[in-house]
Each structure stands twice: as C-alpha cells, then as structure tokens.
Backbone bond lengths (Angstrom), bond angles and torsions (degrees), N, CA, C in turn:
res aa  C-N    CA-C-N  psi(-1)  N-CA   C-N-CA  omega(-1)  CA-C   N-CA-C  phi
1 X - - - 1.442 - - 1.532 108.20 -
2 X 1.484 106.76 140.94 1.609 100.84 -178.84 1.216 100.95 -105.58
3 X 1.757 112.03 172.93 1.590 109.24 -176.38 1.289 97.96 -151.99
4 X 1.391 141.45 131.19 1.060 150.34 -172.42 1.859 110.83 -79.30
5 X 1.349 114.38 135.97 1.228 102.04 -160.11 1.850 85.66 -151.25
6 X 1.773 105.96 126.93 1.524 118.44 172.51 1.560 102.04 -85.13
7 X 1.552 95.81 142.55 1.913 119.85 -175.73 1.382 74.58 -128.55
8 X 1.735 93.06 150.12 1.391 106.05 153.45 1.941 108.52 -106.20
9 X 0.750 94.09 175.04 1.735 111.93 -150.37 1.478 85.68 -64.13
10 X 1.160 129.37 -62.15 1.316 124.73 174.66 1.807 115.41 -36.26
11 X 0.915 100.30 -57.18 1.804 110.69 166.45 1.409 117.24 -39.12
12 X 1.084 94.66 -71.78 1.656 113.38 176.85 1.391 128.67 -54.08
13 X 1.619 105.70 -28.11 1.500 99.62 155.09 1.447 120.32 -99.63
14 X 1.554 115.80 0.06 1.257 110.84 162.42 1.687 124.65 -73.85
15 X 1.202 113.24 -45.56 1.456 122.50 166.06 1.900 114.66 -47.59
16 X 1.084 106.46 -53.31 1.497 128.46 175.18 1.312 123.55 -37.56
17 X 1.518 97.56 -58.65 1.735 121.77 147.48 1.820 124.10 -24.40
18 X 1.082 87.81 -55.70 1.855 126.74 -168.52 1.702 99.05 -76.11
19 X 0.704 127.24 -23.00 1.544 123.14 -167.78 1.314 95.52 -98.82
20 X 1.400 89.03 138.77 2.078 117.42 172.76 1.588 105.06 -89.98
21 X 0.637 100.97 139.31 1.844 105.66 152.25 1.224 118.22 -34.88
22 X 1.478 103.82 110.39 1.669 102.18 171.09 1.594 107.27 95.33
23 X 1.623 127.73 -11.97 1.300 136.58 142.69 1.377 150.98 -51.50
24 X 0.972 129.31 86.02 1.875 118.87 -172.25 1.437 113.93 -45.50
25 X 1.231 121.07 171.70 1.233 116.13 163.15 1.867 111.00 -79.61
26 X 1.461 107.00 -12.52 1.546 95.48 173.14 1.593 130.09 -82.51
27 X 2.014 94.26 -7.99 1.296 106.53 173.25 1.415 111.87 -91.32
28 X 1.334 133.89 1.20 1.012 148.04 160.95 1.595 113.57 -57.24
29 X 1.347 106.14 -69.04 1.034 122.37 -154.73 2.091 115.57 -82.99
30 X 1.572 88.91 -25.58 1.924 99.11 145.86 1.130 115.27 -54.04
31 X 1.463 100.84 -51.47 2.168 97.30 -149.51 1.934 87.89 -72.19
32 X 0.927 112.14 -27.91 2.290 120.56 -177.28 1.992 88.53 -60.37
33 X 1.350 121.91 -54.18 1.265 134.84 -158.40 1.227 102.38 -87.12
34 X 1.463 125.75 4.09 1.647 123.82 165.72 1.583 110.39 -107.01
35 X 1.421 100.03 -28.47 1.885 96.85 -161.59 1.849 89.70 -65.50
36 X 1.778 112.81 -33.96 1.206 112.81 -168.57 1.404 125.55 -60.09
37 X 1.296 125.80 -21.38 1.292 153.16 151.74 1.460 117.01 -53.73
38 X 1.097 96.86 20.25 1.755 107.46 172.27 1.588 116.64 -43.43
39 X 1.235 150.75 128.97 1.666 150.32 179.64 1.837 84.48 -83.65
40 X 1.127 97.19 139.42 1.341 103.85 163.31 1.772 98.66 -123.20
41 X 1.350 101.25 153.97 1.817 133.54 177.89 1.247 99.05 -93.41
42 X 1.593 112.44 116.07 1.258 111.38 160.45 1.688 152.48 -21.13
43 X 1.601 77.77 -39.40 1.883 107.20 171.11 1.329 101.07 -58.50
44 X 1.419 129.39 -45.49 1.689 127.65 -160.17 1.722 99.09 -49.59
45 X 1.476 107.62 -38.78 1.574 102.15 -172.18 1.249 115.52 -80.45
46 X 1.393 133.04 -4.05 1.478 123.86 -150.33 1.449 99.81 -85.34
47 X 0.853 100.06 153.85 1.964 116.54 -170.23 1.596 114.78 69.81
48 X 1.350 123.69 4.96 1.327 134.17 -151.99 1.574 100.09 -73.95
49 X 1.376 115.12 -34.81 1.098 117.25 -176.61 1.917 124.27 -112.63
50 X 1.194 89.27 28.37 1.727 109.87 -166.90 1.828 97.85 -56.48
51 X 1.290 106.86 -63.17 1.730 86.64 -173.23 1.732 104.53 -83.34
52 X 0.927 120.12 42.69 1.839 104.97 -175.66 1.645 86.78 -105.94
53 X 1.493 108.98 142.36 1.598 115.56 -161.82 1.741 95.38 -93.64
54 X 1.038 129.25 132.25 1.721 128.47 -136.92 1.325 87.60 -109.57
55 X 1.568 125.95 -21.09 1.436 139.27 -179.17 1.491 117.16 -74.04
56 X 0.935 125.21 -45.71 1.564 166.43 113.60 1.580 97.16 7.24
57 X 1.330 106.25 -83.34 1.453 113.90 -174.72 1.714 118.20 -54.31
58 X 1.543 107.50 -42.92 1.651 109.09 179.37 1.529 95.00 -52.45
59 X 1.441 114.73 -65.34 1.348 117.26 -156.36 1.358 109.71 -48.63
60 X 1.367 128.72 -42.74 1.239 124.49 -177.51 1.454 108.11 -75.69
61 X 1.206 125.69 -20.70 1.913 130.02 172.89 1.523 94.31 -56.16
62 X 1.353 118.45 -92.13 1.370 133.87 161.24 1.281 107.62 0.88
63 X 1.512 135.65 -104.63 1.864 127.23 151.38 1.299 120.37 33.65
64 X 1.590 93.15 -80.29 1.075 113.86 -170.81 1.398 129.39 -64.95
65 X 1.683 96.23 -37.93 1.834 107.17 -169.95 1.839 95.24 -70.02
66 X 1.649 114.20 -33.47 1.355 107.77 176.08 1.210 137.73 -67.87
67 X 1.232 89.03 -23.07 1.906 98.40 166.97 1.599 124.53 -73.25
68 X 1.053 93.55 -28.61 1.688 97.64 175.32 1.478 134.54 -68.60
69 X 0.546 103.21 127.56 1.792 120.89 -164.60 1.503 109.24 -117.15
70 X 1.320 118.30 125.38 1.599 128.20 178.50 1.406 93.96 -92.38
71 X 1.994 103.84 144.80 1.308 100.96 168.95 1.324 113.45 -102.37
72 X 1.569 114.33 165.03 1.107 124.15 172.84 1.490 110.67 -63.57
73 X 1.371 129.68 147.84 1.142 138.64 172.48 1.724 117.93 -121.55
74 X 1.381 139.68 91.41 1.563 117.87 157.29 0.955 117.03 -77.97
75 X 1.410 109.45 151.66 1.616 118.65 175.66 1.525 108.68 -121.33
C-alpha cells in the first residue's frame, strides 16, 4: 500500500542526494531506518552513570511512584 507523505524542500533535496541509481525514495528512507537500529553492547554504557548520586535518584523514583494515580475507567 502506498501513502502519500509531505517533505519540505530542504528534505527533499536531502533524501534526493541519498539515492543510488535504481533506488526509490522509500528505499532510501529504510536503509536511514536500519542504520538507526543500531544493537548496542552493554559495555557502551559502563561508567555512564559514575557521577549521578544513586541516593538522589531513589528519592526522586519514590516521588514519583507516589504521585501517581491510576485512572478510573467505565466501560
């Protein structure tokens, strides 16, 4: 199924750019929507959070979980 979709001109010659011979612009815009799908390795994060104060963080979890309120729903 196709679906009609507005670029602004800037877009449109950026994608345009991007295309190989023999490419759509919808194969363009997969192969952009795969690189983004990157797997990341656990390692990438390690130390990521070394100065964040972990004490700090419960308290604000905590806060938060108390503020929240489920709504009622009828059906």
């Amino acid at each position: 199924m196709v679906k009609p979709v507005s670029l602004s001109n800037e877009a449109y010659e950026v994608l345009s750019k991007m295309k190989s011979t023999g490419e759509s612009f919808s194969d363009v815009v997969l192969r952009l929507a795969e690189k983004d799908k990157k797997k990341f390795n656990i390692d990438d994060f390690a130390g990521k959070w070394a100065d964040i104060d972990v004490t700090k963080m419960k308290e604000n979890i905590a806060k938060d979980r108390k503020r929240f309120k489920l709504r009622t729903v009828k059906f």
